[in-house]
N, C-alpha and C positions, 0 to 999 in steps of 0.2 A: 594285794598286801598279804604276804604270809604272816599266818597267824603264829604265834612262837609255843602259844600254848598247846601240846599235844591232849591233854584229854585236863574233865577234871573231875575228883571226886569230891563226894558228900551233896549236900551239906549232911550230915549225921546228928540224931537228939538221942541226947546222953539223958536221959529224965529232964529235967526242965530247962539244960544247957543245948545250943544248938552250933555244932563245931562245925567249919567250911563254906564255902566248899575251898578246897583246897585246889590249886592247880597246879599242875607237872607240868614243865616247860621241857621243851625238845632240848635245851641247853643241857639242863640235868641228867634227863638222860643220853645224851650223848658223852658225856662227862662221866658217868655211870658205867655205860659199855667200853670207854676207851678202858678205865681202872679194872672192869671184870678181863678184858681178853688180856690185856698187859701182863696180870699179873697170872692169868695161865700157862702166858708164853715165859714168862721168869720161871715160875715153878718148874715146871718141864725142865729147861735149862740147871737150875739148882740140885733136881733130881739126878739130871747126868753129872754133873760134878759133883755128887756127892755131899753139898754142902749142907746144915742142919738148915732141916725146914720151918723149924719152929721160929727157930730165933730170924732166919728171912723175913718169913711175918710180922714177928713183932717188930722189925724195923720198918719194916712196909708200912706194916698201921699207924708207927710214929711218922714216916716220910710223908706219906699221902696227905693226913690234915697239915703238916707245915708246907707243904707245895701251895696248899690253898692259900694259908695265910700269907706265904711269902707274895705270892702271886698277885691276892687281892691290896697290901703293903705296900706293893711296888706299886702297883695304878695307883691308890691314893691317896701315895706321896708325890707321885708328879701331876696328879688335878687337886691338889690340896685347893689350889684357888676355887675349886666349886665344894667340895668335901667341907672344908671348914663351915662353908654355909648350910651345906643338907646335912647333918652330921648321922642322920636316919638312915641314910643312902648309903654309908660306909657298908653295913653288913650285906646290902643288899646284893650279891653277888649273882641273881638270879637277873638283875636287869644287865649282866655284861660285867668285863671290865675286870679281866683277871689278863695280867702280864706273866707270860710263857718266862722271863729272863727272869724273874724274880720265885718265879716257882720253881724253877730246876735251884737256884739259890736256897732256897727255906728247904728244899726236901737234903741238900749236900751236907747243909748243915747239922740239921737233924737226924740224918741217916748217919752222917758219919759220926757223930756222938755215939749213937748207937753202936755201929760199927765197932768204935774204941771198946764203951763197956765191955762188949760181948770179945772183946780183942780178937775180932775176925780182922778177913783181908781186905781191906778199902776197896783195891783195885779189881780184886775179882769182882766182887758183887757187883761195883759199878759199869764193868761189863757184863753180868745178868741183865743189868738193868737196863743198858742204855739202848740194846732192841725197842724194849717194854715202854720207855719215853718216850723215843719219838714215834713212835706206833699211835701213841697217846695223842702225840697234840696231832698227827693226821686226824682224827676223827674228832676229835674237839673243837677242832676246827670249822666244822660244818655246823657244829652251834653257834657261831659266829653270824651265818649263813639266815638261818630261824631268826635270829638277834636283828636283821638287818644292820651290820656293823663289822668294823674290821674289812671295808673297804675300801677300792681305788678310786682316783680321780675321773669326772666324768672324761666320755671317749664318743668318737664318732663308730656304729655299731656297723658300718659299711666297712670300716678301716679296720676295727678290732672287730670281727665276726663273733667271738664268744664270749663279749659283753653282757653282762647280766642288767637287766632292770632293777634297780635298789634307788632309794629315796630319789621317787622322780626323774632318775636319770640313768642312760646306759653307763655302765662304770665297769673297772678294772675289777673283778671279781678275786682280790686281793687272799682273801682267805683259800677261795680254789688252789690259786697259784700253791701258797703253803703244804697246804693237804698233797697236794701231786709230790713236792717235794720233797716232804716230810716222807711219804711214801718211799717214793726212791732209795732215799736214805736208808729208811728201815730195810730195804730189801740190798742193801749196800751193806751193812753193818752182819746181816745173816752171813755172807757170804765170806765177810770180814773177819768175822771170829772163827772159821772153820782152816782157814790158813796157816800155813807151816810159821812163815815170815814176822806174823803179827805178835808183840810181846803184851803178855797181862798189863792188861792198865788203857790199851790203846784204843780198844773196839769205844769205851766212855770217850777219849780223849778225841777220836776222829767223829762220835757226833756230836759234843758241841761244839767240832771245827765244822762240822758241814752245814749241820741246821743252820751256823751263824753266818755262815755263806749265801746259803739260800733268802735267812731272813733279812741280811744286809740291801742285797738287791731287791725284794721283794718289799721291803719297807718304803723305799724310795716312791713307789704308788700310790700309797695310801693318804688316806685326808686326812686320819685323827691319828694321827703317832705321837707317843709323848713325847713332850720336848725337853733338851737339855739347857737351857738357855737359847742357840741359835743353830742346836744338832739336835735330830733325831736321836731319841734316848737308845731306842733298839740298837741302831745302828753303830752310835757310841760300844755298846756293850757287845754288842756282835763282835766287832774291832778286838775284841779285851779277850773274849771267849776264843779268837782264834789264836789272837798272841799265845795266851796261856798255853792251848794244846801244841803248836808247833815246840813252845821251850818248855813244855813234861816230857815230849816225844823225844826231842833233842837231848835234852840233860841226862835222859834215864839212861839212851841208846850209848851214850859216851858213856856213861857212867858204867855200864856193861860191858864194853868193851873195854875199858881200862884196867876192870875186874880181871877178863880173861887174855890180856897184854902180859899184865903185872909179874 
């Protein structure tokens, strides 16, 4: 059984109060290191293009805690039928249970608020950013991993050779899958934005077409996916994320060409 907690500190005596001990869980920080290299690799980026660094930030630091919220919102509202009971358990985000679809949601919202005040450009940014994302849940991912959670259905470990042992049984190591392709992507979208061809706006628009690609298929293995009634929620919204990008890519690309028809 791996253990989730990486270390812990204290307990510590404050005069006659005794605080801790407190424990770090590998989730956190992996959650932690995804946000520290993300947003070195955006800055860098921001840097070459010249964009104001400050006001970056301050939408950073508003996007990042609505990604959480979004993220921990969207889980549960679809386990509402156990939630409503542990209501203790809501903030508990350190036992698991933050939805990737729901946190690209809270952070769009909230950055692009920001976005407007500061009347910067929606779509630049969101291609600084969307390297920086999916970079994210690759390595966030493996918190999953510590979590024992965010797993496939059991497999015969003769059949599927890189079966992982998780509660009791060989299973589809579901979150691996993710991370590889999360990966991929990220290293798809680098290559993506350096391109003559590619218009601002697209490098965000092609990855929450691809991630939803990946996680559409990759969903299909897992044992605990939220449900939509008698659909996988992910899947449902994976569906949605890619509509969306094909008709921004579409409508803009027309739309640009009409400009220079006209």
């Amino acid at each position: 059984m791996i253990d989730p907690i990486a270390f812990q500190l204290g307990p510590v005596k404050i005069g006659p109060l005794e605080v801790g001990p407190i424990s770090v869980r590998w989730y956190g920080i992996l959650i932690a290191t995804a946000i520290l290299i993300g947003t070195i690799i955006a800055l860098r980026e921001v840097q070459r293009q010249r964009v104001d660094e400050d006001k970056f930030m301050n939408i950073l630091i508003a996007a990042i805690p609505a990604a959480f919220i979004g993220a921990r919102l969207y889980y549960v509202i679809f386990r509402w039928d156990y939630y409503s009971k542990n209501l203790a358990e809501i903030p508990a985000v350190w036992h698991g249970g933050l939805a990737i679809h729901g946190g690209i949601i809270g952070a769009l919202l909230v950055g692009g608020l920001m976005i407007r005040y500061y009347n910067m450009n929606f779509w630049q940014l969101a291609d600084i950013a969307a390297p920086s994302m999916i970079l994210g849940q690759a390595i966030g991912r493996w918190g999953n991993y510590f979590n024992q959670e965010a797993y496939g259905y059991e497999v015969d470990p003769e059949q599927i050779p890189w079966a992982m042992w998780i509660d009791g049984a060989y299973r589809h190591p579901t979150f691996l899958y993710e991370s590889l392709w999360n990966l991929l992507v990220f290293i798809f979208l680098l290559w993506l934005r350096r391109q003559r061809f590619i218009r601002q706006g697209e490098v965000f628009l092609y990855y929450i077409m691809a991630y939803s690609i990946g996680r559409f298929v990759i969903e299909g293995f897992r044992t605990d996916s939220l449900m939509l009634g008698p659909l996988r929620a992910a899947q449902v919204v994976s569906i949605v994320f890619i509509l969306i990008g094909v008709i921004f890519i579409w409508y803009r690309r027309r739309k640009e060409k009409d400009r220079i028809f006209r």
